[in-house]
C-alpha positions as CSV (number, residue, x, y, z in Angstrom):
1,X,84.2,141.0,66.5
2,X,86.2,141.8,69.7
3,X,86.1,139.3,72.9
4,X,85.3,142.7,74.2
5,X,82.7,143.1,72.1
6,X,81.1,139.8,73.1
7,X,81.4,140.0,76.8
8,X,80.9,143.4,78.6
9,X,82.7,143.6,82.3
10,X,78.7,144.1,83.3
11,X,77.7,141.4,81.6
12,X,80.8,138.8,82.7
13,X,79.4,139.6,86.5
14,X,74.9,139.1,85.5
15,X,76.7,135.5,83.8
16,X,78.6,134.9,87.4
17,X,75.5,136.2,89.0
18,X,73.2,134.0,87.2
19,X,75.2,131.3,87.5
20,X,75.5,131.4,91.4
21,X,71.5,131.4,91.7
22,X,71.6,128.4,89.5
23,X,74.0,126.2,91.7
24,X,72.1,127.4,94.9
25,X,68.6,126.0,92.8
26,X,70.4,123.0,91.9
27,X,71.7,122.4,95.2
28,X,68.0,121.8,96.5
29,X,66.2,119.8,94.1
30,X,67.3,116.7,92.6
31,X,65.8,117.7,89.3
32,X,67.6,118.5,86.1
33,X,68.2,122.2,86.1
34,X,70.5,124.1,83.7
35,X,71.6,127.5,83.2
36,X,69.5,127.4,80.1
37,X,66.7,126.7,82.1
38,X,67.2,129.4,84.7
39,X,67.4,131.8,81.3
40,X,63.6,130.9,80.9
41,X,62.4,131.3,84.0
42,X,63.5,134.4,84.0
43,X,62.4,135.3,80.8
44,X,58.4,134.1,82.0
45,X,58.9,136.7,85.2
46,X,59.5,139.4,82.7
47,X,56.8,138.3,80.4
48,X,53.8,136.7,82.5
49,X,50.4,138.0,83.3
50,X,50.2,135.6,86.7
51,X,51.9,133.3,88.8
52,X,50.8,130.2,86.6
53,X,51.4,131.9,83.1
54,X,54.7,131.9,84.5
55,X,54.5,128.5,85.4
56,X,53.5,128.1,81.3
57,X,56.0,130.3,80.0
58,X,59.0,129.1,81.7
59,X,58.9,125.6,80.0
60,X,60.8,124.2,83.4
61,X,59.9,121.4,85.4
62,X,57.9,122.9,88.5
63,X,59.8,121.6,91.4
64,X,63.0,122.5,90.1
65,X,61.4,126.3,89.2
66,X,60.0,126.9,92.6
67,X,63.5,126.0,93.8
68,X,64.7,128.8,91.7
69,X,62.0,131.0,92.3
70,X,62.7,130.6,96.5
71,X,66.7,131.5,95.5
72,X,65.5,134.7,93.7
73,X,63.2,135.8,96.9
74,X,66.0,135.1,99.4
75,X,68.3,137.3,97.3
76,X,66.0,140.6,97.3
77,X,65.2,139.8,93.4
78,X,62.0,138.9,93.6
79,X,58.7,139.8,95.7
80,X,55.6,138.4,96.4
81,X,52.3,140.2,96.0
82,X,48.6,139.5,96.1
83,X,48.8,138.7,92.3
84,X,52.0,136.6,92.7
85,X,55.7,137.1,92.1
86,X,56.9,140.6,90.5
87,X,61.0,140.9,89.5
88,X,62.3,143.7,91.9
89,X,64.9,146.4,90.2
90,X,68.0,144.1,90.8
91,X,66.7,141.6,88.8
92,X,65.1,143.9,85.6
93,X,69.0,145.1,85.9
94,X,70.0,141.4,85.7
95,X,68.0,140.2,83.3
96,X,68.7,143.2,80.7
97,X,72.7,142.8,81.6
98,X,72.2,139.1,80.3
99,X,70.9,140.4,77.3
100,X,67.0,138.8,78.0
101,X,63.7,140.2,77.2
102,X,60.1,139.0,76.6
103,X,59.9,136.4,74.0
104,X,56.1,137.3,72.3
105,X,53.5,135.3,71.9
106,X,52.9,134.4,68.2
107,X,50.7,132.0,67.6
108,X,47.7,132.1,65.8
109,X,44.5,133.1,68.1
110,X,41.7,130.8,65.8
111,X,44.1,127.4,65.9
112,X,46.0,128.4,69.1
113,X,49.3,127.8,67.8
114,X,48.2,124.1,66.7
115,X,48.5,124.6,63.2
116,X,44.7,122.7,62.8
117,X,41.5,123.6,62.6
118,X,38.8,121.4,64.8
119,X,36.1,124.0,63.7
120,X,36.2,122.3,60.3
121,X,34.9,119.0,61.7
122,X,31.5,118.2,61.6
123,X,29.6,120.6,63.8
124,X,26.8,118.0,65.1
125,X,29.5,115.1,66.2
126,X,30.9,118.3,68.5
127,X,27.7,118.9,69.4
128,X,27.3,115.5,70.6
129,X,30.2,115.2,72.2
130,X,30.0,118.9,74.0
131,X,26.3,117.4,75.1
132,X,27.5,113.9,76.9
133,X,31.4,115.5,78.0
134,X,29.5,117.8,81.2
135,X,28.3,114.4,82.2
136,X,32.0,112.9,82.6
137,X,33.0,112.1,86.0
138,X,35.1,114.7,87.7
139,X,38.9,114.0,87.5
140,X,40.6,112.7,90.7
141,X,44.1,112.5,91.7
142,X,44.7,109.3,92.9
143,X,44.4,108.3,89.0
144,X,46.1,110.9,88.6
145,X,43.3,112.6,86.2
146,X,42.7,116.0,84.7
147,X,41.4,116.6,81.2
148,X,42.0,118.7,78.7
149,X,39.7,120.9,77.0
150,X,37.0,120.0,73.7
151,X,39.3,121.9,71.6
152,X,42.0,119.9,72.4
153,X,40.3,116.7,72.0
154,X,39.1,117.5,68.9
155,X,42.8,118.8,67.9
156,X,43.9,115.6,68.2
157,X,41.1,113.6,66.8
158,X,41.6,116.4,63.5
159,X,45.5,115.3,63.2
160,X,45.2,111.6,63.7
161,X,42.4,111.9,61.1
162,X,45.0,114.0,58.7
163,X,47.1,111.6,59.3
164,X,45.3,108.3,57.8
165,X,45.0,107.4,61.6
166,X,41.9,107.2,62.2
167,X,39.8,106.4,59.2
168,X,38.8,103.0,58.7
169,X,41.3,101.9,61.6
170,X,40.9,99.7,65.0
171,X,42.0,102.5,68.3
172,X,43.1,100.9,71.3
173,X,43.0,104.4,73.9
174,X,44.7,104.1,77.1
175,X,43.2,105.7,79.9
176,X,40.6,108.3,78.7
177,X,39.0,110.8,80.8
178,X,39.9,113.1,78.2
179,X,37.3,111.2,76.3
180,X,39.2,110.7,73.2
181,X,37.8,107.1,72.4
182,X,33.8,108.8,72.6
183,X,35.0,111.7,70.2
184,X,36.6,109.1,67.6
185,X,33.6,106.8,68.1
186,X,31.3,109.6,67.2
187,X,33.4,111.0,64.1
188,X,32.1,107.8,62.7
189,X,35.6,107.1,60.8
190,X,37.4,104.0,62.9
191,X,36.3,100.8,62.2
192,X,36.5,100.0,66.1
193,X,38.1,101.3,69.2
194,X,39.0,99.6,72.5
195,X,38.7,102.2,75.4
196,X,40.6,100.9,78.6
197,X,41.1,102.3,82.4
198,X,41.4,101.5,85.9
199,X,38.8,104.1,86.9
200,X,35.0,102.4,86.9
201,X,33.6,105.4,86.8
202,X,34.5,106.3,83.2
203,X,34.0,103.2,81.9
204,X,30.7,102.8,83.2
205,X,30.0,106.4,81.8
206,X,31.6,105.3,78.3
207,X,29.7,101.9,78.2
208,X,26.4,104.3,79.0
209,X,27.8,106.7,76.4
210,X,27.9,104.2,73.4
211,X,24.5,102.5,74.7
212,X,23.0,105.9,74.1
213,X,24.5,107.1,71.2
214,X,24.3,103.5,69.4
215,X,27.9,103.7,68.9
216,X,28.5,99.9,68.1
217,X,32.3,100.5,67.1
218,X,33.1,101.6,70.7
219,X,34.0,99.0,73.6
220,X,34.8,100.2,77.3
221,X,36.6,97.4,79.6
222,X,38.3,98.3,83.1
223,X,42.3,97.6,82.9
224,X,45.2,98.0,85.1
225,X,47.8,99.0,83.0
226,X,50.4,97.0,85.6
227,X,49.0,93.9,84.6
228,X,50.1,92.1,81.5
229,X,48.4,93.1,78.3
230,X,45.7,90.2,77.4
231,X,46.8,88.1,74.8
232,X,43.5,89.1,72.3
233,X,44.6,93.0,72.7
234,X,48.4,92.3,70.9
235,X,48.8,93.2,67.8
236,X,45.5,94.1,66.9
237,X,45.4,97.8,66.7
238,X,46.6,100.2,63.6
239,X,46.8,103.4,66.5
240,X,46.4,104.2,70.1
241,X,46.1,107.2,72.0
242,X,47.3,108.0,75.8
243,X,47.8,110.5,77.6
244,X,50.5,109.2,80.7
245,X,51.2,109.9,84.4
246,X,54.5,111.8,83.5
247,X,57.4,109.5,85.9
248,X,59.4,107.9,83.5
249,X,57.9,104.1,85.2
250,X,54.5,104.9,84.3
251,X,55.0,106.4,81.3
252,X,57.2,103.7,79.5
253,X,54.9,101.2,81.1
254,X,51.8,103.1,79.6
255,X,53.4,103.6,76.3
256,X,55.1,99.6,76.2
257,X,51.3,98.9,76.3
258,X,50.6,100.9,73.5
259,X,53.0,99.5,71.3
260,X,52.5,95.9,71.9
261,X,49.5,96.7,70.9
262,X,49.8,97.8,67.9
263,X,49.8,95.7,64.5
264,X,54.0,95.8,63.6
265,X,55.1,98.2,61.5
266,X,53.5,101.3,60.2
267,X,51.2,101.4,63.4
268,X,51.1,104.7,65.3
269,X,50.6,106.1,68.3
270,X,50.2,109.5,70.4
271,X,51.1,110.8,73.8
272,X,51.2,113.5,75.7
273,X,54.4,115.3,77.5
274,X,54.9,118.6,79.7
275,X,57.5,120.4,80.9
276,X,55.6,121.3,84.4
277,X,56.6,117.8,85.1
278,X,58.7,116.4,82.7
279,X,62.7,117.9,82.7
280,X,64.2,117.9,78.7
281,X,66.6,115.1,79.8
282,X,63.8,113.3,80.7
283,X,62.4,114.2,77.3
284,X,65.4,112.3,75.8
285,X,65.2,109.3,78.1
286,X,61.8,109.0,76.6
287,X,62.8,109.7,73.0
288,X,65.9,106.8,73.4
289,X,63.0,104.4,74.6
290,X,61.0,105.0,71.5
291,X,64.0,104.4,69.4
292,X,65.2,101.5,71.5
293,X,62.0,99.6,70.9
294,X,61.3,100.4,66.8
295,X,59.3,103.3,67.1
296,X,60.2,106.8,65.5
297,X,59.0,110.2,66.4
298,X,57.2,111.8,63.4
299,X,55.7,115.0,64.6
300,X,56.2,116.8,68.3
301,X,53.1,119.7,68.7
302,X,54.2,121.8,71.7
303,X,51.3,123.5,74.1
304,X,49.2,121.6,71.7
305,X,46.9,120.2,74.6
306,X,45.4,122.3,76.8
307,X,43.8,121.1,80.5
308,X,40.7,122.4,81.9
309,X,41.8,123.2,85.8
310,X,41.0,120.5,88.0
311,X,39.6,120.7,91.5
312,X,42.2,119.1,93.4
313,X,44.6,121.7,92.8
314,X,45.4,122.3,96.7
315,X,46.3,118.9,97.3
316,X,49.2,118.7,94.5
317,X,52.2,117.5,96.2
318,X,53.7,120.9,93.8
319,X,51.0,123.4,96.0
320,X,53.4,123.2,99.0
321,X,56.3,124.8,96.5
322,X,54.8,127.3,95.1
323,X,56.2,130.5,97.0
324,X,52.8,132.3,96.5
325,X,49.9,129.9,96.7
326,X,47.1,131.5,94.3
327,X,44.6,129.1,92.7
328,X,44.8,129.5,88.9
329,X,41.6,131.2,87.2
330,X,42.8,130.0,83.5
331,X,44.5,127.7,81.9
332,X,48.1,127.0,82.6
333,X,49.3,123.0,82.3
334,X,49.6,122.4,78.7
335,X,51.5,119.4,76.9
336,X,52.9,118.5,73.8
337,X,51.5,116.2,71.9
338,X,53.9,113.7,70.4
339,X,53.1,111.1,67.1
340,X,55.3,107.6,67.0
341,X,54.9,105.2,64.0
342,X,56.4,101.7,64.2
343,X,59.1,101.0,61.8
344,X,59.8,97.0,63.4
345,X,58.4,95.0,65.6
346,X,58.5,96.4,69.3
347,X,61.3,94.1,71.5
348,X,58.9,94.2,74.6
349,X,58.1,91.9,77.3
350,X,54.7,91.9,78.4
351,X,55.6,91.7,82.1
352,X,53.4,92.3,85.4
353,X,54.7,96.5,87.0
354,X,54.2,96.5,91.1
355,X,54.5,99.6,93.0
356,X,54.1,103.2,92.4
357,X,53.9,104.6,88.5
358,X,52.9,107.9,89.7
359,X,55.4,109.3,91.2
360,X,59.4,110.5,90.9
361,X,61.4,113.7,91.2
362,X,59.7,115.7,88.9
363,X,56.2,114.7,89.5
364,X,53.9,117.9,90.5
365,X,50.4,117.0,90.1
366,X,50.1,113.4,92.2
């Protein structure tokens, strides 16, 4: 093929053009954004039903987007409406020049693209569960809360299960208004799980939860994960579950917890991970951590967790970028849920964190 056939003069300019909305992006935010990036953001305009399906789609951190997004609307390529942000002519133009167009949707509607079935678990422990979760406290934001739905609990109860990590083992969940430690307790399979979190509202609700239930194998205690880990919590667990604050502080911290605790070798664990607040380098800072400290990364779901909206939306430090400020009326933060196993023992101090853990560049939600 031709260089002329790979670059047409109308194309070499919509790469120039692209390219100049990307530095003036980059030049706002100090947040990792590539050209790659800008590509997708794009893409979600073209694609997206609403402002925060956009948000979904364009698998970019949000500050770092809404810098973009502000670039496109000072260039006459983008305009707001009362149902968000539309690409104008110019942009369609731009966008088809670069060769980009919708990328579908795929994914199968009964699983929703997680590749598991929770329907297949045991209809009366969901039942339970469905029964005691609409008496959970509401999520607040200086713990930096918001849950995800049933389904995805029970998604990720139905792979650690599938995976031998749950049956017969001893859980150690950190932080849990998601509720993951009362939907393992009431699947009956782990031989004991250790709930902890800051918040006294959820563990008095879990400690009320097991009373009720009679679910001897589940134990709530209130911890500060920027304490050390007590000494009768190392090495005692087979798999823990967490769901982090997303700076790269709190979530080492949170996930330096998890593996201390965890028996040595062959011990797993599971996180979450978005791209609303978590850039792809940031990704890899994580991913060097993990193999730094003896863990390997077995299986990486994305979109696999989905988060019931929370009510604090307005007060997101990321409402004040958004260039049209429309509360969203379904669900639009989603994260990928990761699975570590241990292959040595973690080289970890267990070490007293002051300061902030919820916050850095990319943080949208605190």
């Amino acid at each position: 093929m031709s260089a002329s056939g790979l670059h047409s003069p109308n194309s070499a300019v919509a790469a120039e053009t692209l390219e100049a909305l990307l530095r003036a992006a980059q030049e706002r935010v100090p947040v990792p954004f590539t050209l790659r990036d800008a590509e997708r953001a794009l893409v979600a305009l073209l694609e997206a039903e609403d402002l925060w399906d956009a948000i979904r789609r364009s698998r970019v951190p949000m500050r770092a987007l809404c810098a973009f997004w502000e670039v496109l609307l000072e260039r006459g390529l983008l305009e707001r409406t009362e149902e968000g942000l539309h690409l104008k002519e110019d942009a369609l133009a731009l966008a088809h020049e670069l060769g980009l167009g919708p990328a579908p949707e795929l994914s199968c509607p009964r699983c929703e693209g997680r590749g598991l079935d929770p329907a297949r678990l045991p209809e009366d422990i969901r039942e339970r569960f469905s029964r005691l979760a609409r008496r959970r406290p509401e999520a607040i934001q200086a713990f930096d809360q918001g849950f995800v739905t049933e389904e995805t609990t029970w998604a990720r109860i139905a792979l650690a299960w599938s995976r031998g990590d749950l049956q017969g083992r001893r859980i150690f969940v950190l932080g849990d208004d998601d509720l993951m430690s009362l939907a393992a307790a009431l699947s009956g399979a782990p031989r004991y799980v250790l709930v902890v979190d800051v918040d006294e509202r959820l563990v008095r609700f879990l400690q009320e939860a097991a009373r009720a239930e009679g679910l001897d194998n589940l134990e709530a205690v209130r911890y500060d994960l920027r304490t050390p880990l007590p000494e009768a919590w190392i090495g005692k667990f087979d798999t823990f579950f967490t769901d982090p604050t997303e700076s790269f502080r709190g979530l080492t911290l949170t996930l330096s917890r998890g593996l201390l605790a965890l028996h040595g070798p062959g011990g797993a664990g599971y996180f979450g991970l978005t791209h609303a607040e978590s850039s792809l380098p940031k990704w890899a800072q994580v991913q060097r951590f993990l193999l730094e400290h003896g863990a390997v990364l077995t299986e990486l779901r994305d979109e696999f967790s989905a988060y019931a909206n929370w009510n604090y939306i307005e007060q997101m430090r990321s409402w004040s970028w958004l260039p049209v400020q429309l509360r969203p009326t379904r669900t639009w933060y989603l994260s990928a849920w990761h699975r570590i196993e241990l292959l040595e023992q973690p080289r970890l101090r267990n070490e007293a964190a002051e300061g902030d853990i919820f916050n850095d560049e990319e943080a949208a939600t605190t």
